[in-house]
N, C-alpha and C positions, 0 to 999 in steps of 0.2 A: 016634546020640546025639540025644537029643528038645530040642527048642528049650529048655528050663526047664535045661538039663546046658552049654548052650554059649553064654558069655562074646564076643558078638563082641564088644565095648569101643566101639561107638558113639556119640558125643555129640552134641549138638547146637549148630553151630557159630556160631550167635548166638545163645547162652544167656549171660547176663551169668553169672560164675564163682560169684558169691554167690546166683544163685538154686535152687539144689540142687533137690533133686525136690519135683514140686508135688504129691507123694501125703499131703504132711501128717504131722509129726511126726520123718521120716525116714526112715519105711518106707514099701514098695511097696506097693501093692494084692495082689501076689503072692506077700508077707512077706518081701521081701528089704531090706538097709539099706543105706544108702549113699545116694552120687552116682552119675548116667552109667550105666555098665557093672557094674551089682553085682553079677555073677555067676549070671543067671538068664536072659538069652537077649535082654533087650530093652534100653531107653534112654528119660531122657524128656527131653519138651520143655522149656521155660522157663514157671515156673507162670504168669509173668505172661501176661496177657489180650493179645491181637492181633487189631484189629477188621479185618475183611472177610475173611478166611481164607480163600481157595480152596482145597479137597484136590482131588483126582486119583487114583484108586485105580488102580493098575495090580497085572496077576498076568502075574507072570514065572515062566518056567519053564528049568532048568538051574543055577540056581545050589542048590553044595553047600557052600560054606564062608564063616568070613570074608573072604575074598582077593575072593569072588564080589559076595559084598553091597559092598564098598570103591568095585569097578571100577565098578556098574551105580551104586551112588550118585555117583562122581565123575562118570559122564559125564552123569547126569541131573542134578546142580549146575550142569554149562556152559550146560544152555539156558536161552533167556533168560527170566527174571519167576522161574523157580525160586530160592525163599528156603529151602526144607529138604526134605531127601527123608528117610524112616524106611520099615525093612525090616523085615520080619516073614521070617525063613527060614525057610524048610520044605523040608530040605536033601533034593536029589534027587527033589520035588515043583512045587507050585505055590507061589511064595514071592508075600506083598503085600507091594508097595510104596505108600506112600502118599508122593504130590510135594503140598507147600505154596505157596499162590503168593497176590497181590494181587488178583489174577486168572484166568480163564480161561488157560488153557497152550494152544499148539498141538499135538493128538493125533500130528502126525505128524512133527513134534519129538523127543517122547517118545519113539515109537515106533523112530524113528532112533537114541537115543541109547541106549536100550537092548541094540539090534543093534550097534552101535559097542562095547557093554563087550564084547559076546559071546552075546547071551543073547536070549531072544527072549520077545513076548507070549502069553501062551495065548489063544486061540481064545475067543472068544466063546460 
């Protein structure tokens, strides 16, 4: 099933309830409507603005389903400065992960807590 076919129901867990998607009018970039999880593969953030945003792009390899993306975003939530993690699956591929933070993250933090869901980084 192609990422666009599979719903994992992702949200964003400090998204105030009444900020729905910030694609403007309702609809996705990828003509989907809705909040959260609308049925096309992905999730968005809170439209509202967040100054100093640190990302962290990480590519994980192994994960093939929701259950996969749940385990590697809960155990990358536990460390610490981590404020939202968002997955891109590319099931039985190289999945992105992108970690939010204040800050700088500790790479070998990450890198632990991703081996702890079960899953490991791809190679450089």
């Amino acid at each position: 099933m192609t990422e666009h076919g599979l719903d994992l129901g992702l949200t964003d867990k400090h998204a105030r309830a009444s900020a729905g998607c910030g694609c403007g009018g309702g609809m996705c970039a990828c003509g989907g409507h809705g909040e959260g999880g609308h049925g096309h593969g992905h999730s968005h953030q809170s439209a509202a603005p967040v100054a100093n945003v640190v990302t962290t792009d990480l590519a994980v390899t192994g994960m093939t389903c929701g259950h996969c993306v749940s385990s590697v975003t809960e155990e990358l939530s536990e460390v610490a400065g981590v404020e939202s993690v968002s997955v891109s699956l590319n099931a039985g591929g190289v999945s992105r992960v992108t970690v939010a933070s204040q800050s700088p993250l500790d790479a070998e933090a990450l890198r632990a807590a991703v081996t702890e869901a079960g899953y490991s980084l791809a190679d450089a």
